[in-house]
Backbone as CSV, one residue per row, in Angstrom:
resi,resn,N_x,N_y,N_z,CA_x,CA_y,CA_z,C_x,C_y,C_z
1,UNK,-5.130,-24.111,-27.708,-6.308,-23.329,-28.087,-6.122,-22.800,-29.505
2,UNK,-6.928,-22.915,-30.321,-6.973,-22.315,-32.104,-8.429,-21.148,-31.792
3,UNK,-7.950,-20.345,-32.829,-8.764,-19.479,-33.467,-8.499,-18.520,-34.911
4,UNK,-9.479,-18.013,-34.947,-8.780,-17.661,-36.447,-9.182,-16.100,-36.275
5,UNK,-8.018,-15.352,-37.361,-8.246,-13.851,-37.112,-8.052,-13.085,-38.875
6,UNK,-8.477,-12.593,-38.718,-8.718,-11.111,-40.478,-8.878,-10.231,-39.880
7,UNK,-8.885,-9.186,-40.873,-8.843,-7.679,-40.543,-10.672,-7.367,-40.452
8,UNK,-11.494,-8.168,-40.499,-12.730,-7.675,-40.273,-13.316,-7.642,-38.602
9,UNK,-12.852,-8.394,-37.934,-12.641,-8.889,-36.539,-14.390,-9.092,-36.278
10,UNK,-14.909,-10.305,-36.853,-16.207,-10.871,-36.630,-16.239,-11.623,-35.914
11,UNK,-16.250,-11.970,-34.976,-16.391,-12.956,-33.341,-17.453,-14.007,-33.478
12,UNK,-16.649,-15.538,-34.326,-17.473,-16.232,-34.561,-17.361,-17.707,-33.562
13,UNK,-17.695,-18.193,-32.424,-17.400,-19.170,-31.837,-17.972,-20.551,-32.370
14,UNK,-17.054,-21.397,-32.469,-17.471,-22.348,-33.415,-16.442,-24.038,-32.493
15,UNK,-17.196,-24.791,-32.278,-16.691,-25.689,-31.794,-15.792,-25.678,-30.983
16,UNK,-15.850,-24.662,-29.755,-15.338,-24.412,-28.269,-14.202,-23.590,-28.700
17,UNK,-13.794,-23.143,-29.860,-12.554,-22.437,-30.675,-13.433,-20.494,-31.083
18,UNK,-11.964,-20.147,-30.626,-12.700,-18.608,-30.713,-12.074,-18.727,-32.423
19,UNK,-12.934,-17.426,-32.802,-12.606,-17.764,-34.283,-12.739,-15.875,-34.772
20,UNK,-12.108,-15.834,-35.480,-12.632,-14.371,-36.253,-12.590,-14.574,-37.375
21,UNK,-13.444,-13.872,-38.532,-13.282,-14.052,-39.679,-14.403,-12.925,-40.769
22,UNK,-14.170,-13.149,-41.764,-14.568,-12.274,-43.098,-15.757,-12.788,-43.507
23,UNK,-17.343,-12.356,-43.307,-17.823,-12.885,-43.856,-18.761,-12.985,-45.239
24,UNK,-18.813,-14.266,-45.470,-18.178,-14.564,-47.202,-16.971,-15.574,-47.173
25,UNK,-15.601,-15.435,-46.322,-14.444,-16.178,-46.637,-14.393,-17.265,-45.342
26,UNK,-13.568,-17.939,-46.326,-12.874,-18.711,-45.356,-11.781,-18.464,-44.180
27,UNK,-11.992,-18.276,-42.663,-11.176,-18.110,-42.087,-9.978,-18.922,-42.117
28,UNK,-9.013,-18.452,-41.742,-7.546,-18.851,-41.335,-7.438,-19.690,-40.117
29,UNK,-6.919,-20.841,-40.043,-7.106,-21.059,-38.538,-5.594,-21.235,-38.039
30,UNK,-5.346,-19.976,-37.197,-4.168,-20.196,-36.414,-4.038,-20.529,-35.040
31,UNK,-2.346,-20.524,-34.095,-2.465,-21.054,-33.172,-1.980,-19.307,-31.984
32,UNK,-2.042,-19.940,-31.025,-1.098,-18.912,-30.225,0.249,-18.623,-30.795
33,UNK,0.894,-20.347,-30.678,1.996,-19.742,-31.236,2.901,-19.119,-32.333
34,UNK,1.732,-18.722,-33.052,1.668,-18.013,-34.739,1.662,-16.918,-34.070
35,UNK,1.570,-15.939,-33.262,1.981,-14.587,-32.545,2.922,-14.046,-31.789
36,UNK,3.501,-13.535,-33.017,4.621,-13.212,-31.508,4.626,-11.534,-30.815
37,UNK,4.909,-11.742,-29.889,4.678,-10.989,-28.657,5.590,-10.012,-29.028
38,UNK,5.104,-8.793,-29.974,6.285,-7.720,-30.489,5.166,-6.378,-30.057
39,UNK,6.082,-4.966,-29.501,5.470,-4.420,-28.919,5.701,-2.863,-29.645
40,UNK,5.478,-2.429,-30.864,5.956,-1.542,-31.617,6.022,-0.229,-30.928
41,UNK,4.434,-0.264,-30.126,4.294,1.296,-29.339,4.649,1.294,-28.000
42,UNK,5.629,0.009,-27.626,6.089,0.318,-26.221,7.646,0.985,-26.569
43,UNK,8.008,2.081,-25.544,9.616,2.718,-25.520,9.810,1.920,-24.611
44,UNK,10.953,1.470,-24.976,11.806,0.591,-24.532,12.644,0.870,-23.101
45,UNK,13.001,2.465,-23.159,13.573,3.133,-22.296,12.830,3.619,-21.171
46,UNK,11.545,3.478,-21.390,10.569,3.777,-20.257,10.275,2.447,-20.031
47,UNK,10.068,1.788,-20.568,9.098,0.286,-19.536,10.262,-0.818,-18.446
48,UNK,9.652,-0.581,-17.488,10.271,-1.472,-16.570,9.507,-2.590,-16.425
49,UNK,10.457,-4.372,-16.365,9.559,-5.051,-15.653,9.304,-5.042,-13.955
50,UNK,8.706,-6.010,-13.391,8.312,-5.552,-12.518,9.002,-5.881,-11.380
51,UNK,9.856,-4.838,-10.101,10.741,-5.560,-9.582,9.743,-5.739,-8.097
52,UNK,9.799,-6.881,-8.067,9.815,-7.847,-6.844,10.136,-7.066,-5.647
53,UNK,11.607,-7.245,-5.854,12.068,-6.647,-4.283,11.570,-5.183,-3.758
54,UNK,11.157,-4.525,-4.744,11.007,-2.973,-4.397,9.699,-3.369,-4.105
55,UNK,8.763,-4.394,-4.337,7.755,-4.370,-3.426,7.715,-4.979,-1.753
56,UNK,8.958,-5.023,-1.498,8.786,-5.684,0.086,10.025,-4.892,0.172
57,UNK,9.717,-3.491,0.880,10.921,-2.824,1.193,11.830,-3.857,2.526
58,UNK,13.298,-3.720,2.132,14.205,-4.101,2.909,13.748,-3.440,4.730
59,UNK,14.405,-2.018,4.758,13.690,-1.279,5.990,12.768,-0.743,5.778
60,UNK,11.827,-1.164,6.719,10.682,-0.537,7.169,10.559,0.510,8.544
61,UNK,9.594,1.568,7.910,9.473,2.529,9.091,8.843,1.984,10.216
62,UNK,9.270,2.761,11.309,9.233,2.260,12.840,7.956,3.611,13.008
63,UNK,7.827,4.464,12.778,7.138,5.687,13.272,5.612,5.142,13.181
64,UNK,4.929,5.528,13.791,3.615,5.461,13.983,2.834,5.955,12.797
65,UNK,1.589,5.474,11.806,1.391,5.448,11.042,1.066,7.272,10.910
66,UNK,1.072,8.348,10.166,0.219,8.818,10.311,-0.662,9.468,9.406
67,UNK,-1.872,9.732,10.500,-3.330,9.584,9.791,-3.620,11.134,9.859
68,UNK,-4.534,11.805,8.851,-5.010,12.746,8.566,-6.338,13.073,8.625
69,UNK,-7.242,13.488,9.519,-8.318,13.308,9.320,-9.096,14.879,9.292
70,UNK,-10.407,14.770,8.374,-11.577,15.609,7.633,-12.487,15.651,7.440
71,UNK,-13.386,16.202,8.213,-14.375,16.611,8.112,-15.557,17.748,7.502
72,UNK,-16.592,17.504,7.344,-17.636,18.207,6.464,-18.341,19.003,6.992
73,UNK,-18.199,19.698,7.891,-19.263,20.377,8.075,-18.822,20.947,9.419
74,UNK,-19.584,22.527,9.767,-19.110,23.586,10.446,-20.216,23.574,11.895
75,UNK,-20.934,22.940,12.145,-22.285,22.596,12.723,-21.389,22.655,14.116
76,UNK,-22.354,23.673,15.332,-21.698,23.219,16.513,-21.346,21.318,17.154
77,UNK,-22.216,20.769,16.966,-22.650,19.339,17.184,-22.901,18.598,15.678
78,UNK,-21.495,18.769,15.251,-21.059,17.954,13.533,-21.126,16.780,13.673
79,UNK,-21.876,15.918,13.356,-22.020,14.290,13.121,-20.868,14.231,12.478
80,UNK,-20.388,14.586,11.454,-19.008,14.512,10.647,-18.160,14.426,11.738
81,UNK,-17.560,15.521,12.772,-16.769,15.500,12.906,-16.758,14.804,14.146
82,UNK,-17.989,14.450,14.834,-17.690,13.434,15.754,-17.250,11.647,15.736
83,UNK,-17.800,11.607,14.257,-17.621,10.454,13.572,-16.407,10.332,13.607
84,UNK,-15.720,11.338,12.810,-14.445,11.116,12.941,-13.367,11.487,14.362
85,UNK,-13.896,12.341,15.030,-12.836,11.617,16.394,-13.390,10.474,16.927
86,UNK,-14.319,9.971,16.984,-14.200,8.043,16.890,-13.465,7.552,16.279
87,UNK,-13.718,7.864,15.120,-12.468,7.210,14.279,-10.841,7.567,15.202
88,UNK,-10.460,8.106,15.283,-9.394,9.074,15.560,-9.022,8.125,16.479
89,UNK,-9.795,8.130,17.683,-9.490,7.501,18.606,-8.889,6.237,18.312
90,UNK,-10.317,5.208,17.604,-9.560,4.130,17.380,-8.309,3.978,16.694
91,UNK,-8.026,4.912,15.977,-7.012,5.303,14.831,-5.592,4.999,15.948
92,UNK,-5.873,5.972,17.152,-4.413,5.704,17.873,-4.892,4.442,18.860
93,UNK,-6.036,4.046,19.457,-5.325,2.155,19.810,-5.052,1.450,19.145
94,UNK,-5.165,1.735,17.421,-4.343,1.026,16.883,-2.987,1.446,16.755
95,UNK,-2.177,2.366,17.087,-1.050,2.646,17.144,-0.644,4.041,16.413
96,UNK,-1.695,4.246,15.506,-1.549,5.636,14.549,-1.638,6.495,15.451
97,UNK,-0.538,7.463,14.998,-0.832,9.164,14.880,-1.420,10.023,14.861
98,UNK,-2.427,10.896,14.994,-3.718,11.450,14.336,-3.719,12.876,14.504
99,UNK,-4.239,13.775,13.379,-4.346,15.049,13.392,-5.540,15.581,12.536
100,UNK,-5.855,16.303,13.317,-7.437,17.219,12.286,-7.088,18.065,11.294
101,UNK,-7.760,18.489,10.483,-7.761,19.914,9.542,-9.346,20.740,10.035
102,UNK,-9.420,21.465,11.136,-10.924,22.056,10.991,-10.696,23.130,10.246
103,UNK,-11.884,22.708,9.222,-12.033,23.560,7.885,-12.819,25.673,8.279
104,UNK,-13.242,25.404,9.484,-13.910,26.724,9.944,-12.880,27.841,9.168
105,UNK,-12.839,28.505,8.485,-12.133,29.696,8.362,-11.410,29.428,6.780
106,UNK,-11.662,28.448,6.218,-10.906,27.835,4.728,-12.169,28.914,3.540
107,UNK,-11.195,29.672,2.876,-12.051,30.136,1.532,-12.419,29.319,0.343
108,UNK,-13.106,29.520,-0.133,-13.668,28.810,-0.887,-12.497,28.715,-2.068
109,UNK,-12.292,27.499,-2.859,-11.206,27.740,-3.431,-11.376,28.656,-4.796
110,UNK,-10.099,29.359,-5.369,-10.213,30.262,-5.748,-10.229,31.780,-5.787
111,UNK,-10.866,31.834,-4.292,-11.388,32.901,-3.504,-10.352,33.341,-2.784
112,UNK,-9.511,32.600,-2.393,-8.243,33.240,-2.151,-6.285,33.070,-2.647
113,UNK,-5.345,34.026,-2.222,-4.665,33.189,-2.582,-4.227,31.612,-1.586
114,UNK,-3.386,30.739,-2.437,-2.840,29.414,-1.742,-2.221,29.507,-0.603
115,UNK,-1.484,31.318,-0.563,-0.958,31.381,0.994,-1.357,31.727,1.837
116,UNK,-2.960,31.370,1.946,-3.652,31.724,2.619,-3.213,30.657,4.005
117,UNK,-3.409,31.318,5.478,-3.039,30.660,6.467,-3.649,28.986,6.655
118,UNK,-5.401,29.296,6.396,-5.534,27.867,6.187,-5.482,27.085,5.296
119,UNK,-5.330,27.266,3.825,-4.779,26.811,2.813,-3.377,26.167,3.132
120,UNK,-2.561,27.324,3.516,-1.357,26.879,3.773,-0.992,25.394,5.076
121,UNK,-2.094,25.315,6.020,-1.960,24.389,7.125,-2.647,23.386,6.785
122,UNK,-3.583,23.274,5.913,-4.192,22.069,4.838,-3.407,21.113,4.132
123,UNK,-2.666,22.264,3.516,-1.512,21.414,2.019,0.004,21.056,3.187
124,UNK,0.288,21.536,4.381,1.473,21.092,5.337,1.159,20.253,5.608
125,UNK,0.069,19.634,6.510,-0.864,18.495,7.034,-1.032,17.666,5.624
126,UNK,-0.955,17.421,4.904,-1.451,16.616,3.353,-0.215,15.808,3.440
127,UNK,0.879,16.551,3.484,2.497,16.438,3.123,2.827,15.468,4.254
128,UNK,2.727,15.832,5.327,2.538,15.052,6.329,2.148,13.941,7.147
129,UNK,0.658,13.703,6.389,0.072,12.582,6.535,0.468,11.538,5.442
130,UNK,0.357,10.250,5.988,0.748,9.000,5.361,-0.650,8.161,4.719
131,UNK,-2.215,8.799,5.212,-3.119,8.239,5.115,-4.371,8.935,5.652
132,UNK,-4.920,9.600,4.951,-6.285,10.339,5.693,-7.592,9.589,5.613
133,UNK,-8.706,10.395,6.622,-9.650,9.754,6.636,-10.893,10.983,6.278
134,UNK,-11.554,11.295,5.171,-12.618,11.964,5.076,-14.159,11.389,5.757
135,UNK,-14.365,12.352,6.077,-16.038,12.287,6.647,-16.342,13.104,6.400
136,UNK,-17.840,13.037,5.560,-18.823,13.775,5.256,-20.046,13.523,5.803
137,UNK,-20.812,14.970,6.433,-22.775,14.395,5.874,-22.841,14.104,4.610
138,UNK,-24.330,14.002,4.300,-24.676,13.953,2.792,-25.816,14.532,3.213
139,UNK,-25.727,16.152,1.793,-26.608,16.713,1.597,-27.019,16.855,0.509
140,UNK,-27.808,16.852,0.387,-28.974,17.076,-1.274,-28.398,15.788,-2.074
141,UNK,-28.375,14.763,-1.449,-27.476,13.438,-2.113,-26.392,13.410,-2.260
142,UNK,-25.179,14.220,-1.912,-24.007,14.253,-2.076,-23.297,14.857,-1.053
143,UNK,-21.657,14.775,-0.941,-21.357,15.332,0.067,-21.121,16.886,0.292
144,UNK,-20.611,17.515,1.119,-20.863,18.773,1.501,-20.003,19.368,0.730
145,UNK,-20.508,21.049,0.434,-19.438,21.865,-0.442,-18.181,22.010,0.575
146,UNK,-18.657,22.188,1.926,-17.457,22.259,2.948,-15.787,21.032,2.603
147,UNK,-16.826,19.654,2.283,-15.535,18.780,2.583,-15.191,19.135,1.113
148,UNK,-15.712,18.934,0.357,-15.550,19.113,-1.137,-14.229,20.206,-1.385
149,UNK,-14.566,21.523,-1.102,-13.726,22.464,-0.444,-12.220,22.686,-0.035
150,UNK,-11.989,21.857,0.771,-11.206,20.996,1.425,-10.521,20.230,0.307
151,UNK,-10.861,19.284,-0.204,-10.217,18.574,-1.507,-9.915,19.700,-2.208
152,UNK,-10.486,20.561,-2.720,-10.331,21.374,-3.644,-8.842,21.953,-4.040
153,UNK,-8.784,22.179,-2.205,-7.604,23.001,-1.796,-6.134,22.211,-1.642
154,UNK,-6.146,20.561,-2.126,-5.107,20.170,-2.128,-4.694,19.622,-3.656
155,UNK,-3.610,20.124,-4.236,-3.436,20.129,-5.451,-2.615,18.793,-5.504
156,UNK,-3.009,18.687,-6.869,-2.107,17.158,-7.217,-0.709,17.261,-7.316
157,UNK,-0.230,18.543,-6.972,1.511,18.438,-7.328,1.752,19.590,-6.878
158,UNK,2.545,20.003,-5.852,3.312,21.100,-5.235,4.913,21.442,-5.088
159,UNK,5.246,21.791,-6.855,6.243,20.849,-7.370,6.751,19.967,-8.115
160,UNK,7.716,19.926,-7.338,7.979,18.097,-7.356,7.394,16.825,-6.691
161,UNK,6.853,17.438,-5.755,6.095,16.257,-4.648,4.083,16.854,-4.960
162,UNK,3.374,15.462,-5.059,2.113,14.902,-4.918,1.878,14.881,-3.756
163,UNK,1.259,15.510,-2.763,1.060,15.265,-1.547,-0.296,14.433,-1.127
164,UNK,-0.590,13.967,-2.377,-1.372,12.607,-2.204,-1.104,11.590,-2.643
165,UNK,-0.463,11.441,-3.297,-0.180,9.942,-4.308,-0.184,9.083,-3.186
166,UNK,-0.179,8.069,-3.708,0.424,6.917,-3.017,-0.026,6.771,-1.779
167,UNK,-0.898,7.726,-0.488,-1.649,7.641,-0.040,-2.562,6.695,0.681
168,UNK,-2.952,6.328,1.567,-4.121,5.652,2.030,-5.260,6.534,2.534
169,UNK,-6.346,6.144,1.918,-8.022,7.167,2.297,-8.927,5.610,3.171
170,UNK,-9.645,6.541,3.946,-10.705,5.765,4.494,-11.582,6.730,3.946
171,UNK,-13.353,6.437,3.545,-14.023,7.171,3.006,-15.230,6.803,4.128
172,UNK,-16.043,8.104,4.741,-16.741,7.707,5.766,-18.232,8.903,5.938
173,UNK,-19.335,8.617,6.150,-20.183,9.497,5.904,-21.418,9.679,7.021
174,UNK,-21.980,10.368,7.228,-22.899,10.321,8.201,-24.365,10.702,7.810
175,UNK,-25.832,10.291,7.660,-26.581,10.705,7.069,-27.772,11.287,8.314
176,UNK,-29.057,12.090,7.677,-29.690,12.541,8.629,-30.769,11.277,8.200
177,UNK,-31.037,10.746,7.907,-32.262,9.976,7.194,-31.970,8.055,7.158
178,UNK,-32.234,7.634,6.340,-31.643,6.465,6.141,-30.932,6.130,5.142
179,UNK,-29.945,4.756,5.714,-28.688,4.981,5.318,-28.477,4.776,3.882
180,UNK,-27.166,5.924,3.248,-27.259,6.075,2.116,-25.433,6.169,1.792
181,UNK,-25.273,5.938,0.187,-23.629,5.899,-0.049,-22.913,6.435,-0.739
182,UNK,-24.239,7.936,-1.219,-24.177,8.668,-2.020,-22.365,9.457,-2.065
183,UNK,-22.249,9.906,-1.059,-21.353,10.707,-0.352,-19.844,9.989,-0.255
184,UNK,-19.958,8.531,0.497,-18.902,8.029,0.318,-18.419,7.368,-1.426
185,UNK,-19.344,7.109,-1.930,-19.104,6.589,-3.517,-18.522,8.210,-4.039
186,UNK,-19.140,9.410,-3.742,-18.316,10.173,-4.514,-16.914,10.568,-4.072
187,UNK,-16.703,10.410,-2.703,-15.406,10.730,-1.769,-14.245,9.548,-2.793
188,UNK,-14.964,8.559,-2.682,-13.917,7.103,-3.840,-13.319,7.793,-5.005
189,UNK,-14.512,8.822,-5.843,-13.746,8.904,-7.119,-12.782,10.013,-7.179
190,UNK,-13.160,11.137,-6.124,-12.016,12.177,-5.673,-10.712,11.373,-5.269
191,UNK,-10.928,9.917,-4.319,-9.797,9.549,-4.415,-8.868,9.306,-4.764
192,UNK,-9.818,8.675,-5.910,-9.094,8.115,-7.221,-8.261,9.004,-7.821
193,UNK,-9.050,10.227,-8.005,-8.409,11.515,-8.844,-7.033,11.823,-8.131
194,UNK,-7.101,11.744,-6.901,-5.718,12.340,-6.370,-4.921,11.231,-5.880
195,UNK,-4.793,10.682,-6.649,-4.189,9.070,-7.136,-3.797,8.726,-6.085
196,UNK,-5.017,8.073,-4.666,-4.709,7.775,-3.464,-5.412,6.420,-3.676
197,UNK,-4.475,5.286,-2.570,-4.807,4.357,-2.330,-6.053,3.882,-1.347
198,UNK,-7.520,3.823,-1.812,-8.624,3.900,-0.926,-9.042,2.598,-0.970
199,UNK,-8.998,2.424,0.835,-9.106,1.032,1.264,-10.508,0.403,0.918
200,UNK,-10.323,-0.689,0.934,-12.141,-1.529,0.629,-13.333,-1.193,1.235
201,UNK,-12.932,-0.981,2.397,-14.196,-0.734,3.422,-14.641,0.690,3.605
202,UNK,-15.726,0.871,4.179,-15.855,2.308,4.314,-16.901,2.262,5.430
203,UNK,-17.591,3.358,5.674,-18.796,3.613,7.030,-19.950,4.179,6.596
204,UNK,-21.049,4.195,6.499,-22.143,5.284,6.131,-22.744,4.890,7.727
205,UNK,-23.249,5.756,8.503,-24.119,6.070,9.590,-25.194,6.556,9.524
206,UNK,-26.450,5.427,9.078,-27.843,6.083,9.209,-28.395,6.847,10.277
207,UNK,-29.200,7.936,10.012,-29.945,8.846,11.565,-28.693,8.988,12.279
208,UNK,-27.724,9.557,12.068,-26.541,9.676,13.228,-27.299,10.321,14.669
209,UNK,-28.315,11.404,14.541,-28.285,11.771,15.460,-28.968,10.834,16.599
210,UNK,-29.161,9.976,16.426,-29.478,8.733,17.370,-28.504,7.958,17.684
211,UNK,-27.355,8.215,17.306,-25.679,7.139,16.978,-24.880,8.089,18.164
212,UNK,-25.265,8.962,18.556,-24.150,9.769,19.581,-24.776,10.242,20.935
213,UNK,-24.568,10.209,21.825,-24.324,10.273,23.129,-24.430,11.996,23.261
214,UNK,-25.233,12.157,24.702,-24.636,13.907,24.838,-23.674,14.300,25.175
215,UNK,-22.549,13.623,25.325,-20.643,13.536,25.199,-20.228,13.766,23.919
216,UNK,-21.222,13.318,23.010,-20.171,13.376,21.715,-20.011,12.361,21.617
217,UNK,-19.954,10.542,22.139,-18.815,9.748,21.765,-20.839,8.731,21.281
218,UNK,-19.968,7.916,20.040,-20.487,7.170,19.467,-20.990,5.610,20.291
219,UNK,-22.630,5.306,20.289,-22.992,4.444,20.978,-22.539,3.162,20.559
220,UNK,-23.081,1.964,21.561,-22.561,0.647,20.761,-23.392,0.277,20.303
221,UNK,-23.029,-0.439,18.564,-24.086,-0.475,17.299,-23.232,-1.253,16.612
222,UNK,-24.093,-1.999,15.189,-23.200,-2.034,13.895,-22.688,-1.382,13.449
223,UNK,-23.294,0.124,13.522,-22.328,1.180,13.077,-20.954,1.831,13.758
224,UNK,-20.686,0.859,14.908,-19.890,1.100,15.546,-18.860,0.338,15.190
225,UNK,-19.163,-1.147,15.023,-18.603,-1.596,14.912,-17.665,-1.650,13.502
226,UNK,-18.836,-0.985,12.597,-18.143,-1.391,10.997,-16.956,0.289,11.585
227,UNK,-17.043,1.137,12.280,-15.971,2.566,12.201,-14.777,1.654,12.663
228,UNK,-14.605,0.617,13.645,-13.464,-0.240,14.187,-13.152,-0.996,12.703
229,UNK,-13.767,-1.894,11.915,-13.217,-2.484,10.938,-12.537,-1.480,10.316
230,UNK,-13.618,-0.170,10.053,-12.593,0.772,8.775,-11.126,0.985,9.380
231,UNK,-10.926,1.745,10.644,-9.791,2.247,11.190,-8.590,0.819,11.121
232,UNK,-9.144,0.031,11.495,-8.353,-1.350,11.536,-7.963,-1.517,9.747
233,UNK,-8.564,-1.508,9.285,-8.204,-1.921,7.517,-7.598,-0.771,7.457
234,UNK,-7.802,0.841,7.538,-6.493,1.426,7.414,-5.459,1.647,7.915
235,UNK,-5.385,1.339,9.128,-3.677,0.971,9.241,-3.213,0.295,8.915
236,UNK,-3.893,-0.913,8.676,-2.614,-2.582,8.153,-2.533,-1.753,6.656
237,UNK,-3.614,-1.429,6.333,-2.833,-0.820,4.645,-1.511,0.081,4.303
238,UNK,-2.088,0.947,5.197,-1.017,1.928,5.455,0.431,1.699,5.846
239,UNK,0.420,0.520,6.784,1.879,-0.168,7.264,2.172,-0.759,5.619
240,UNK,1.142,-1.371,5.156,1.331,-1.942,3.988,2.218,-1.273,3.089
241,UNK,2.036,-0.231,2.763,2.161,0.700,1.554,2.864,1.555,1.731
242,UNK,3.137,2.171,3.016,3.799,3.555,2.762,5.103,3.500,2.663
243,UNK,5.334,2.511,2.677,7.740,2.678,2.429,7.508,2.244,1.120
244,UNK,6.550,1.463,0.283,6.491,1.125,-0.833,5.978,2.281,-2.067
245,UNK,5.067,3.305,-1.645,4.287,4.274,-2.048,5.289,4.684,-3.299
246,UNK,5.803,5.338,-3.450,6.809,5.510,-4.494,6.865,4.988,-5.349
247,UNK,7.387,3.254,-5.455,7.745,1.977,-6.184,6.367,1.851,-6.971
248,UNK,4.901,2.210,-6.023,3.166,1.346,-6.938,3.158,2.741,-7.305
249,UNK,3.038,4.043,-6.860,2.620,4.901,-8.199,3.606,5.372,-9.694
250,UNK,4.909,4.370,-9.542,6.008,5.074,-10.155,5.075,4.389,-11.744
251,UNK,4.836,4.903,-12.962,3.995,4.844,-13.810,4.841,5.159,-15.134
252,UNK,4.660,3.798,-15.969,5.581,3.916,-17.516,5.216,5.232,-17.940
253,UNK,3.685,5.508,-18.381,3.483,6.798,-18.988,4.351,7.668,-18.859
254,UNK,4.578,8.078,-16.784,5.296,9.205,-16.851,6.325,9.569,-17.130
255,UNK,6.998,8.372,-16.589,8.844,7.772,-17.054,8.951,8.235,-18.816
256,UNK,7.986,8.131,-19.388,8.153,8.253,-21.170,7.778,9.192,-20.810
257,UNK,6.848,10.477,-20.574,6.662,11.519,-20.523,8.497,12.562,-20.366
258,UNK,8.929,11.834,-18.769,9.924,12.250,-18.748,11.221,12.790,-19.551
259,UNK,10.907,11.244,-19.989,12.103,11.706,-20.654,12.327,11.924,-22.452
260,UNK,10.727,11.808,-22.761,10.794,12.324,-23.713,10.913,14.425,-24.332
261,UNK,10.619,14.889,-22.707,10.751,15.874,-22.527,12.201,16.053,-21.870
262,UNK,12.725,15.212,-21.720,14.632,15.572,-21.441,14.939,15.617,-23.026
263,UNK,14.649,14.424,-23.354,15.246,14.438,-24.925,14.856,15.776,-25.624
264,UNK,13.678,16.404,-25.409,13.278,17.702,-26.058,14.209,18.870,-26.000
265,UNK,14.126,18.883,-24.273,15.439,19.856,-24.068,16.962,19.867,-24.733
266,UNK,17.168,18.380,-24.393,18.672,18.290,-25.000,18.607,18.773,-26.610
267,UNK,17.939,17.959,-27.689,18.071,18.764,-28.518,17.671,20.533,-28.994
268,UNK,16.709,20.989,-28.484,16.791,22.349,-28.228,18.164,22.694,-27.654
269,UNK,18.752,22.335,-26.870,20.145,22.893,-26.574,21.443,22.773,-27.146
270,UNK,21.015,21.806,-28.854,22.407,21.425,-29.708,21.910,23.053,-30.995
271,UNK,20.290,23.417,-30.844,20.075,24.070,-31.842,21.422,25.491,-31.545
């Protein structure tokens, strides 16, 4: 493959050949191998290549996956939170673990301190879980200040330990109207933020209140069926990932962060 390059970087395609050039001049026409692969702004001491083996841990955990699950809303008869003990359920025939956070009694964040009792049984349960599952309604197009809330209250670092990183999320929502993805698309980018691994699939439940039984337990539907795909895609992920979790968020940036702040110290300590 040829193309040609100058400091004006004009993107001229010309006879199946990418080309850049000055215009007015005659471009240069070079090859690939006229570049060599020199990396001025990489530290050397931070970049790892990529090891293989640390992605297929040797031992793997035997313990039952476990799952964290959250809900939106305080409602005697919570579509949220019935959604999610469906989920739950299926969560343990697939073999997982499962535990709630009911948010009833959580201050708004800010509003109190962190050692607050349910603050404090929020961020234990975080630490704990290997993979949570949020459920929200969606109100006024988005999800609830309740679950929102809830996120609020788990910080990206307690410490030394992230009690989300590395993570597996299922993102799951329940609507009063027709079905909408307002809620779960924003649950994704909170995910993102608390640098959790959020699986492909997800649930939205149009008109829930036609989706549940006067038991509480969820009828048989598509929407039933897609809550079995989600729970099923997060455990194989979760088996996937969690002895590995460590190894995929371990990140050059921070490694150079690190230790460019050791190096700081050390010389502050020759002054």
């Amino acid at each position: 493959m040829h193309f040609t390059v100058n400091t004006h970087h004009h993107y001229c395609p010309e006879d199946c050949n990418e080309r850049w050039h000055k215009p007015g001049t005659s471009p240069q026409l070079i090859t690939m191998s006229d570049i060599s692969d020199t990396f001025p702004c990489l530290s050397e001491d931070a970049f790892r290549p990529i090891d293989e083996a640390a992605l297929f841990a040797g031992q793997r955990s035997t313990h039952p996956p476990r799952i964290l699950l959250l809900y939106g809303s305080l409602r005697q008869r919570s579509f949220s939170r019935l959604l999610a003990e469906e989920a739950a359920r299926l969560l343990r025939r697939f073999g997982a673990e499962t535990r709630f956070f009911h948010p009833s009694g959580l201050p708004l964040p800010d509003d109190a301190a962190d050692t607050h009792p349910k603050v404090a049984e929020l961020r234990e349960l975080c630490q704990w879980a290997e993979g949570m599952v949020w459920s929200s309604p969606e109100r006024h197009g988005a999800m609830t200040g309740i679950m929102k809330a809830q996120i609020d209250w788990i910080p990206l670092a307690l410490g030394a330990i992230r009690p989300t990183q590395g993570k597996t999320l299922a993102v799951m929502q329940v609507c009063g109207g027709s079905q909408s993805f307002n809620a779960v698309n924003q649950m994704r980018v909170l995910g993102r933020w608390m640098r959790m691994l959020t699986i492909p699939n997800q649930s939205s439940v149009a008109k829930a209140y036609e989706e549940f039984d006067e038991a509480g337990r969820m009828k048989p539907s598509p929407y039933y069926d897609r809550v079995v795909d989600v729970m099923e895609e997060l455990v194989k992920f979760t088996l996937l990932t969690r002895d590995i979790s460590p190894y995929l968020v371990d990140r050059y940036s921070e490694r150079k962060e690190a230790a460019d702040a050791l190096a700081k110290r050390a010389g502050l300590g020759k002054i």
